[in-house]
Every structure is written in structure tokens, then in C-alpha cells.
N, C-alpha and C positions, 0 to 999 in steps of 0.2 A: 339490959342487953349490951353487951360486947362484939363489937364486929371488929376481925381482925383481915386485915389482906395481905398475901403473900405476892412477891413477884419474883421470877427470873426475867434479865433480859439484858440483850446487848452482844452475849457469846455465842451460843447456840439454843433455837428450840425454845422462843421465850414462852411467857405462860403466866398464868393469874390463877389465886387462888383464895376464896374464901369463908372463913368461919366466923358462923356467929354463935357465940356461949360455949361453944367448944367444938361444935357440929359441924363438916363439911357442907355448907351448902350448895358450892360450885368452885368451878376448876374447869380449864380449858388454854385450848395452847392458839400463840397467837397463828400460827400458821395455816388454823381451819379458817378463818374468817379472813385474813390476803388471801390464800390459795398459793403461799411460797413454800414448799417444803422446809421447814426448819429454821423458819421465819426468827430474826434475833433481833428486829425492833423490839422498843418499849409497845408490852402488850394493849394499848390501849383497848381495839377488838375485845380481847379477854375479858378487863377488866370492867368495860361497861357490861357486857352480860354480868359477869359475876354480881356484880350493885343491880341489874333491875332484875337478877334471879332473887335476889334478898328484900327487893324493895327497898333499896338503901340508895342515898348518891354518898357523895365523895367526902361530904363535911359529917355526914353520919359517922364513916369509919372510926374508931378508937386507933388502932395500932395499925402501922404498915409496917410489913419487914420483907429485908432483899435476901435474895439464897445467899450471898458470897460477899466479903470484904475488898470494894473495888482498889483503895489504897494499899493492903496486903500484896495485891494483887499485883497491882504496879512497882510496889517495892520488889517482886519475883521479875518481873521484866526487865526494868534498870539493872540490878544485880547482875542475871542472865548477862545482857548486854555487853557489863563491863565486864564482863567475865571473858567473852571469846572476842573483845574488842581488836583489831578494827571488822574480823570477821563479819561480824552480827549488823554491820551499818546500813547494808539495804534493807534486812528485816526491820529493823528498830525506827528507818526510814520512810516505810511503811507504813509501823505502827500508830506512829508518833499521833499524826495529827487525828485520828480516830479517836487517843485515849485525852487527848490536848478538847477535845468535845464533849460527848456526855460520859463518855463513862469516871472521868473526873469530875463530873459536875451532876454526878447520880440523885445529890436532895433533889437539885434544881430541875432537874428531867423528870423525876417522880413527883413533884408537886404541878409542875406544868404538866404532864401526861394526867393529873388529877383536879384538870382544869383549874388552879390555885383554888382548889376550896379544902383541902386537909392541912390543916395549920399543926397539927398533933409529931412526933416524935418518930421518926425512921430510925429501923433499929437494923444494921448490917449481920447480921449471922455470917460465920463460915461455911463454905461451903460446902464440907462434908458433914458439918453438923447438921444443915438442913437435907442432905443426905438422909443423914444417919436419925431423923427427927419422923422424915417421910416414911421411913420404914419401917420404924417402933410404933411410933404411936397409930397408927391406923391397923397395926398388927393385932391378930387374937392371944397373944401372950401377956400376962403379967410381968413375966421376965422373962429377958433372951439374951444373946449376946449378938451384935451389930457387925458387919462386915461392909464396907465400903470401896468400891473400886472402881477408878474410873482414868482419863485420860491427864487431868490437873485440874488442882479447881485453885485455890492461891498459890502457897506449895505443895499442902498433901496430894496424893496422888493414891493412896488407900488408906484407910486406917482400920482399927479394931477397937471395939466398944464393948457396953454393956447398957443393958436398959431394966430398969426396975421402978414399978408403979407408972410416978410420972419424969422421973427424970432420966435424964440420958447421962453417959462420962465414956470419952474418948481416953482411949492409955496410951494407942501405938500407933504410930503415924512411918509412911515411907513417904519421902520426899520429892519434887522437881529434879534433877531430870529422870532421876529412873521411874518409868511408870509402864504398869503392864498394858493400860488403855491404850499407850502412844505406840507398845510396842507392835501391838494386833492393828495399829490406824497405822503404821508402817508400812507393812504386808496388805494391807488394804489398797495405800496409795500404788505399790510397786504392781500390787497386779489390775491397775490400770480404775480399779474403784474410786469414789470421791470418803475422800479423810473427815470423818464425824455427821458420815450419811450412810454409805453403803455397808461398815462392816458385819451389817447381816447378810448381805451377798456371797462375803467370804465366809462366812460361816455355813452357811447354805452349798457354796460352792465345796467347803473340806471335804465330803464324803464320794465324791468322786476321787480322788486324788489318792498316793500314798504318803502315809507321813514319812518321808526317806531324810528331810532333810532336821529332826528334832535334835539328834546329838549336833549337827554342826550350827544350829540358832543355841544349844547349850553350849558349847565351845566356844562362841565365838561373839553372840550378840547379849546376851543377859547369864550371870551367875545366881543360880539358883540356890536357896538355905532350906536346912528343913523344917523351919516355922514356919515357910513359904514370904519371906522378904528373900528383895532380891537386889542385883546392881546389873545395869545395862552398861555395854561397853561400849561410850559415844563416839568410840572413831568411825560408827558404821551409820550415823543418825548427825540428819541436820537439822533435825527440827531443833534446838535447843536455840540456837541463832539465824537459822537461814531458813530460805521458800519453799523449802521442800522438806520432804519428810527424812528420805533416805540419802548417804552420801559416796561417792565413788566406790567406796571400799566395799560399800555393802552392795554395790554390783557388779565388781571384782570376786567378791565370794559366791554371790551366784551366776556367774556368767555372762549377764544381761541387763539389761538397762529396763527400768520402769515399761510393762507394756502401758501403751496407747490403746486409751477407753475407745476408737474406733476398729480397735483388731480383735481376731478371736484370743478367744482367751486360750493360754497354751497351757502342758502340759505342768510347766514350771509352776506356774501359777499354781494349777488346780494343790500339786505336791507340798507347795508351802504353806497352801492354807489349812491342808490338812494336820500340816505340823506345825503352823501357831496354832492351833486348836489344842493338841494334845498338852501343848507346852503351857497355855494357859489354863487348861483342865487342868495339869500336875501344879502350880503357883497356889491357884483357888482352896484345891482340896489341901494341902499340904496347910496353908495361912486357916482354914476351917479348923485342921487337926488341935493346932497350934492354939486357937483361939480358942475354943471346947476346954482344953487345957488350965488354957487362962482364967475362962469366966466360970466351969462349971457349969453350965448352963446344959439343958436340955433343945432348947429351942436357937433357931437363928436368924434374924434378919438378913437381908440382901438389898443394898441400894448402890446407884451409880451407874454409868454406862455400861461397865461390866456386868453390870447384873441382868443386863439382856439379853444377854450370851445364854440362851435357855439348853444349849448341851450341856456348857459346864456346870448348870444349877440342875440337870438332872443328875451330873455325874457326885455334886455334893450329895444328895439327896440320898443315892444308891449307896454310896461310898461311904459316905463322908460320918463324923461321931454324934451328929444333930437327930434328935427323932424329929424334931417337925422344922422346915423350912419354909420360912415365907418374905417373899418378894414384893418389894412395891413394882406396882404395875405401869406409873410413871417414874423409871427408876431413874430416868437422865436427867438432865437439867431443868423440862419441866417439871420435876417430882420436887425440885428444890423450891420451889414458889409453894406448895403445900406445907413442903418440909420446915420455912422457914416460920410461917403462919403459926404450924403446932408447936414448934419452939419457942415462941413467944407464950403463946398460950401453957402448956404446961411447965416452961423450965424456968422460964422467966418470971411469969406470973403467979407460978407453984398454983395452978390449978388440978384438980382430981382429976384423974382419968380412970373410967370406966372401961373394962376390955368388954371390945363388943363380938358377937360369935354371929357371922361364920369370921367378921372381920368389922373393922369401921373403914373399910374403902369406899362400901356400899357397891358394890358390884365394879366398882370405877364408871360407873355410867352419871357424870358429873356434869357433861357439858349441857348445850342447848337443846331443845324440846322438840319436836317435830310432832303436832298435833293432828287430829284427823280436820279441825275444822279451816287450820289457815292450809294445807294441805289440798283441800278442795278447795279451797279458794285461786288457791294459784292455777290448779289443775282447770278448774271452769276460765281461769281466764285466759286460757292457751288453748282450750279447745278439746283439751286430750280426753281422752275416753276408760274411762273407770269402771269397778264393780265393787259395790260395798255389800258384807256378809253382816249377818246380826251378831255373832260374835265370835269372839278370836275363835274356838275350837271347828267353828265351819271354815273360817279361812285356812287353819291348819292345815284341814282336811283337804282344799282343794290345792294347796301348797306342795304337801307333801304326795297329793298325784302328780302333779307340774313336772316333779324333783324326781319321779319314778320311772315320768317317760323324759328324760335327759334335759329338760328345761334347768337354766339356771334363773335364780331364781335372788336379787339386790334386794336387802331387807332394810327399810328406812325407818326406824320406829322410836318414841320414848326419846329417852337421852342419851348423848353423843358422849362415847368413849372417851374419857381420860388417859393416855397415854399411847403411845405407839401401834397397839394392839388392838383390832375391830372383834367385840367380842358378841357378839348379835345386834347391836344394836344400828351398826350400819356395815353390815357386811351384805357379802357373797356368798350364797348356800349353793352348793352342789351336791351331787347322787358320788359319792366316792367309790362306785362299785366299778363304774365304767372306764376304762386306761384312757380313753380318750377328752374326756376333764380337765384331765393338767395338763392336755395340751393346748387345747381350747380356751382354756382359763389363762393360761399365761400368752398365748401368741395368738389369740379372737377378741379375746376382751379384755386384758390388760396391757397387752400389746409391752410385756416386760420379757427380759431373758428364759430360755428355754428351759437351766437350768434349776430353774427355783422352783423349791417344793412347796405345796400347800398342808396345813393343817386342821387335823380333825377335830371337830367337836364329837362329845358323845353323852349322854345320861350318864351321871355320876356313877350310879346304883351299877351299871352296866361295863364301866370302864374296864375290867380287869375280865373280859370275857373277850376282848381284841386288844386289849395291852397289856405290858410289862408291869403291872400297878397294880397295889394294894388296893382293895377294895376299901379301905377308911382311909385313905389318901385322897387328897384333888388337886386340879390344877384350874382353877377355876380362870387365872388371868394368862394362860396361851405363854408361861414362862417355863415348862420344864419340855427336856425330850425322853422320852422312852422309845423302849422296841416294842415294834408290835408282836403278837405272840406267835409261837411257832406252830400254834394248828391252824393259822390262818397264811400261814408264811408259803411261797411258790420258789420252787430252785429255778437258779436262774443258769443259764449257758455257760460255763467259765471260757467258751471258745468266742464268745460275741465281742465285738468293738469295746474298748476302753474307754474311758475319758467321757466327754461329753455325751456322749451316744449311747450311755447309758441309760440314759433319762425314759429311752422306749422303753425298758426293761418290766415285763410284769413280775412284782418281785413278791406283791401278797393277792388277796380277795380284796382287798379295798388300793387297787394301786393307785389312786388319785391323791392319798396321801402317805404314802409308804415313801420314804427318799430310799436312793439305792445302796445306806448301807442299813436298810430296815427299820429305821428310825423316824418317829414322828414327834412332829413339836404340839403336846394333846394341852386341850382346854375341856375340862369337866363341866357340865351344865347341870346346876342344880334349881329346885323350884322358886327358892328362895332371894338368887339375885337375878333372874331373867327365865321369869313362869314360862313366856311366850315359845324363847325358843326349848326350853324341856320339851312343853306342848308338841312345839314342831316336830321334832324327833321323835317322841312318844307315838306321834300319828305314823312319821315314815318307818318303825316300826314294826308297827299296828299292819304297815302296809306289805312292807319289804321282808321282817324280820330282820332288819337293821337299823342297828341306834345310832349309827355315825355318818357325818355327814362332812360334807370337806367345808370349811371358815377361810375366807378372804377378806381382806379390807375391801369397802367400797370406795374403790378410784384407778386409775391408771397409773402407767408408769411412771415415777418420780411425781408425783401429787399427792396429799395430803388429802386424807380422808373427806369423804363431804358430810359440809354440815345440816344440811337441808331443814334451818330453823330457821330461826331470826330472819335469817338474808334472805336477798329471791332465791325462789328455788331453781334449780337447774333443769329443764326441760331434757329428759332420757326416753329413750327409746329402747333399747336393752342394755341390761336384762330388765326382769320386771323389777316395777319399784313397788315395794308395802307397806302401809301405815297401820297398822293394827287393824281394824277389821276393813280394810282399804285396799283392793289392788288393781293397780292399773293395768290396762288392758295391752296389749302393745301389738 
């Protein structure tokens, strides 16, 4: 037996991840177990589940490998430095004593983080190679061709691959500072977002907006090629040296100065997000065309920050020269603690790799367990008040009435989500039929901005009967967007309020996940990586003549999914909580 462990941590979003003989057996981000959003401690959290999900401790492991080369890393930072010297000296002033700690002293933190019992060999991978590792090999391809894009990782900032059997090879790399990740966490920060958290906000936020301002972010802030590399014009960005992102110039050309995350959000904003959206839509597809070109390939991989960007990975998908597309589903920095893991194991150690169908993700449902018996244990000793069915298809049944007469409906079951995205296994079920859902769901129970859509789940078999989708397509990990189709689509008033106040607007039959420019971020449910919720849906149905239903993560504003394993459990009250044939009474 080979037990290998993967880690990210220190930058953003750290994470732990484990295989033994090749197999993912667990994965998990440290930030479910603090409760910090995007937690960049050393995962310790992580890392013990991952060892007592294996039944391993720490002297057992063979190999441990980090996502990214912390020395590379820091040679980009000095360089940087002397580069806009004396500019750069309170950044660098900043930095210093941080990197002067562990992240220079990364053995010594991972053998300490590993209570000193791994005496064996740490192996630093690149960053985007553990990228580029997390995306192939857990992919259903034998061969594809790799795209990675992200904000920096040492210096790359995107690159393009290819994957064949078990090994990986990078060709084309874009460099520090231009990066399309930093250019969208720009736009993030200017319109009052937090930089390497919210830019799904802004992404969420584009389709209210108009793209007015695309030719002048083309003129003015990045030159665009058409193999889709690019060069950003840094008189308008401080992040390269300084505490911010954006610099004078670049609020000279749009008139205003960074909104303040306590203001509403203006119109400006909504218009620029709309147009880094388009602008990094046209990068993507173009670097796709490019790369198709290059590799040949049928197939593509998608990892990195950018690859969470699920418009643009719809607009590859429709557009773009790939017949199949697929995305690791922790494509950010967590995915790199994976990613580094199967790097060692296939590339390094020239192990065989087997493509597994639907995928070897394994649904992404990697993390901690959530059983019916510690579950009632917790629950007896708080007093609260339950009902347990004989099996899942009765709870279904009484699920999917709940969900018919407007209950929502927190599903706590099995294993906890591997990456960003709650994909049944701790989410929020809603009835999508009702307009009044999404608003309830964002400002009753999530108590988050107004303007954020929610997304649909739906039976596979059924998807292209309310969406834009091939029927032998999926989207099983809540990464692509489509439109919903046009006989379910409602005209909307072109005389009604603009901007934010759009959000009332009934714009299809299911407006609880329709955003208003008709587009939905779909996750396809099949029987094979989450029977349970097919089940559910099958019953609402059964009941409704509706297969869809609205998907939310389980938690509130700026928190980090709950884990409801290991740890104590959290005492809720709504919505209902459910453990497979378990549901509490509320």
C-alpha cells in the first residue's frame, strides 16, 4: 500500500488531500473545520480527517507533496520588488516577515503540522502543474489537452498542456504580471468586492449591467492576441508592488474611485462587470481555439481560479473547438493539494492510470461523513425533536411534499463536498417554481446580497427539456451556465427599473433560478454519483411534473459550508436538517 498526501497552504483556501495506491480516498479544505472562509493555515483540520478516513497516521504516509514551489515563489517576489524599487517598500514591508516564517521554512512547518512522525521526502510541484494534474487525471479522458488559468501561482499565471495515459507536459506558459485572474480580482476589488473571495459576486453581478465599457478595458488595460495570450498595461494596476489592486490612472479612466463595500452597488460597477466578463469570455475561448490547434485533442481540461468562472466554461463548451469539456470541481487552490498528490503518483512514480467513467472525482463528495447514528446522538443530546423513515424513498416522498408546499428544505447527508460548490450533499433544496425563493433564500435565510442567483439542479435524462443542453451532455459539478429554453421563457417589461431591481423580474416558469439575462448556473444529477438526490427530484416530479429544483450551499453569508461530521454538530432550527432517512422536526 502507497499512501500519498497532497497539501495546499499558506496562500489561499488551504486543503489536504489523500490517496492511497492511486485512489482518492479523502480531500477536504481547511476552512470547513475553523469556520474561516478560505482558511490559508497549514491544513492540519484536513489533514487529520484525511489519515483517520484512511486509517493511516502520519508515519504510515510514503510521500507528501506541496501544490507550488515556495522558493520560485519568492524569487517572483524579490525580483517584483527590485523591480518598482523604492515603489514596492511597504508591500515588500508587509510581506517580509510572513515569508521570513513558514512559508520559507515549508519542510519544517509540514513535518511539524505532521506531528514530526513523517521522516520521508516532500516533493514541491509547480503550481500549475498541480493545476494542470488535478484536472487530467481525475478526468474521463485518455487524452485531452490542459488549460489553466488563474491569478499567479510562482510566475505562471496560465498555461496550456496536454495529457496522455499517465503523464502530463506543459508547452505554453503566460507570465507575472500579466494575468487574466488579477485582471477580473481588479474589477472585483474596484467595485467594492473582497480580491480572492467574492469574484463570483461580480460574475453574478455582469448580467444586470451593460458591457459599455469592453473596447475601453481593450484599449486601455490588457492587449489582447489571437491565441488568446495577452499583455496588461500596468500604469493602471498596483498590485504588482503596492496594497491595492487598482492605481490612480485606472480611476482616472473610469471616473471614480474604488466603491466602499458599505455602499450600494452603482451602476458603474454593475457595467464593468458585465465587461470583464465578456472580455474574459473572448481570452478563454480564443487561448481554447489556439490550444485545440496545438494539441489536436478532442477533449479539454479546465483548472484554476478561472475555471470557476462557469459562464466562460459554458461559453467554451457552446463555442469553443472541444467536443467534451471537463472541469475539476476544486479548481482553485484547493484542487492543487489533489493535484499535487496525483502528480507524484502518476508522473513521478510512472504509475498506470485507469480512466474512470462517469469520472474518478467520485462525485467530489470526499470530505467528512455525516452518519445517522452520531447524528442522533448529537440530536438526543440537545433535546431536539426528530422523525426517522424506513427508507430513503419514504423520506423522499415526504421531502418532496415539504418542497411542494414552499418549505425549504437543508440537506445534511453522506460526504461533505470537495470544493466550492454544495452539490447535494449539504445543501439547500428549494421549489424553483415560486418567484418568491430567491428572495427568501438570499435575504431570510442567507441573509446575503439581493442580487445573487441561485442554481438549478435537475435529472440528467430531463435537462434539455428546461435548458439550453444536449441531452448526452452534463454538468454534474454546478460549473457550466446555459439558458433556459425558450418555451419556458416569460417576456419581461422593457419599461420596468434597470439595474438592481431587476432581480423582481419573473423572466421564466422556474424564476427562482433564471438570473435576468435568462441564464442559469445548471448542475445535472445522476444515479450514479448522488442516488439520493436523483431520488428527490424523481419524487418532486412524480409530484409536480417538475425535475428541478433550486441547489444552495448550506450556510450563510461569507461562511464556509458546514461540515456536520467529525465536529459537534451545530444546533439549527431552519431550515430542516436531513440525514438520510432522518429528518428533524423543526
Amino acid at each position: 500500500m502507497t499512501a500519498i498526501l497532497g497539501i495546499s497552504a499558506f496562500y489561499h483556501d488551504s486543503a489536504a488531500a489523500l490517496l492511497v495506491d492511486g485512489e482518492i480516498v479523502a480531500a477536504a479544505q481547511e476552512e470547513r473545520f475553523t469556520r474561516k472562509k478560505n482558511d490559508a493555515a497549514f491544513p492540519k483540520h484536513a489533514i487529520d480527517f484525511c489519515l483517520k478516513q484512511a486509517g493511516l497516521t502520519a508515519a504510515e504516509i510514503d510521500h507528501v507533496g506541496f501544490y507550488e514551489k515556495p522558493l520560485l515563489k519568492f524569487d517572483r517576489l524579490l525580483e517584483t520588488y527590485l523591480s518598482y524599487s523604492p515603489s514596492g517598500f511597504l508591500s515588500f514591508r508587509k510581506a517580509m516577515p510572513e515569508w521570513a516564517g513558514p512559508k520559507l521554512q515549508l519542510r519544517r512547518e509540514i513535518r511539524r503540522g505532521l506531528g514530526n512522525q513523517y521522516q520521508g521526502r516532500i516533493c514541491f510541484c509547480e503550481h500549475h502543474q498541480s493545476h494542470a494534474a488535478s484536472a487530467f487525471y481525475a478526468s474521463p479522458f485518455e487524452d485531452a489537452a490542459i488549460l489553466t488559468l488563474d491569478g499567479v501561482g510562482e510566475w505562471a499565471t496560465s498555461t496550456m498542456g496536454v495529457g496522455h495515459g499517465n503523464q502530463i507536459r506543459l508547452m505554453k506558459e503566460i507570465r507575472f504580471p500579466h494575468s487574466l485572474g488579477l485582471l477580473y480580482s481588479a474589477i472585483t476589488y474596484f467595485a467594492g468586492f473582497r480580491v480572492n473571495s467574492d469574484e463570483y459576486k461580480l460574475m453574478g453581478l455582469a448580467p444586470y449591467g451593460e458591457p459599455r465599457y469592453v473596447e475601453v478595458i481593450r484599449e486601455n488595460l490588457i492587449e489582447i492576441f489571437d491565441d488568446g495570450s495577452y499583455r496588461m498595461n500596468l500604469d493602471y494596476f498596483d498590485y504588482p508592488q503596492g496594497l491595492r489592486m487598482t492605481s490612480r490612472k485606472f480611476n482616472q479612466l473610469f471616473g471614480a474611485s474604488p466603491r466602499n463595500p458599505n455602499e450600494p452597488v452603482r451602476e458603474l460597477d454593475m457595467d464593468l462587470a458585465a465587461s470583464i466578463q465578456k472580455v474574459t469570455e473572448d481570452v478563454v475561448l480564443r487561448a481554447s481555439h489556439h490550444l485545440f490547434d496545438l494539441s489536436g485533442a478532442e477533449n479539454l481540461c479546465l483548472a484554476g481560479g478561472v475555471a470557476l468562472n462557469c459562464v466562460s466554461n459554458g461559453n467554451v463548451l457552446r463555442n469553443g473547438p472541444f467536443r467534451n469539456v471537463w472541469v475539476q470541481p476544486a479548481a482553485g487552490d484547493a484542487g492543487g493539494a489533489l493535484g499535487a498528490a496525483q502528480f507524484i503518483w502518476h508522473q513521478l512514480m510512472e504509475k498506470p492510470r485507469s480512466v474512470s467513467v462517469p469520472d474518478g472525482q467520485r462525485g467530489s463528495l470526499l470530505g467528512p461523513e455525516v452518519s445517522e447514528q452520531s447524528l442522533q446522538a448529537s440530536l438526543d443530546s440537545v433535546g431536539a425533536r426528530y422523525q426517522v423513515f424506513e427508507t430513503e424513498a419514504e423520506l423522499a416522498d415526504d421531502l418532496s411534499k415539504r418542497l411542494d408546499e414552499g418549505e425549504l428544505i437543508g440537506i445534511a447527508r453522506g460526504r461533505m463536498e470537495f470544493g466550492p460548490r454544495a452539490l447535494g450533499n449539504r445543501s439547500i433544496v428549494a421549489d424553483p417554481r415560486r418567484r418568491e425563493t430567491q428572495r427568501d433564500l438570499n435575504l431570510k435565510t442567507k441573509f446575503r446580497e439581493s442580487f445573487r442567483p441561485f442554481a438549478p439542479i435537475v435529472m440528467r435524462e430531463h435537462v434539455s427539456d428546461y435548458f439550453q443542453w444536449d441531452a448526452d451532455q452534463e454538468s454534474p459539478y454546478m460549473l457550466m451556465v446555459t439558458g433556459v429554453n425558450s418555451s419556458i421563457r416569460e417576456a419581461v417589461d422593457p419599461t420596468l427599473p434597470k439595474g438592481l431591481d431587476r432581480v423582481n423580474d419573473i423572466r421564466s416558469h422556474l424564476p427562482a433560478i433564471t438570473h435576468v439575462d435568462y441564464s442559469a448556473r445548471l448542475q445535472t444529477v445522476d444515479q450514479i454519483r448522488n442516488p439520493f438526490l436523483w431520488t428527490l427530484l424523481d419524487r418532486f416530479k412524480q409530484r409536480t411534473g417538475c425535475s428541478v429544483l433550486v441547489n444552495t450551499s448550506f450556510n450563510v453569508k461569507d461562511e464556509p459550508m458546514l461540515i456536520i461530521g467529525p465536529t459537534p454538530w451545530p444546533v439549527l432550527c431552519k431550515p430542516i436538517l436531513m440525514c438520510s432517512y432522518l429528518r428533524i422536526v423543526c
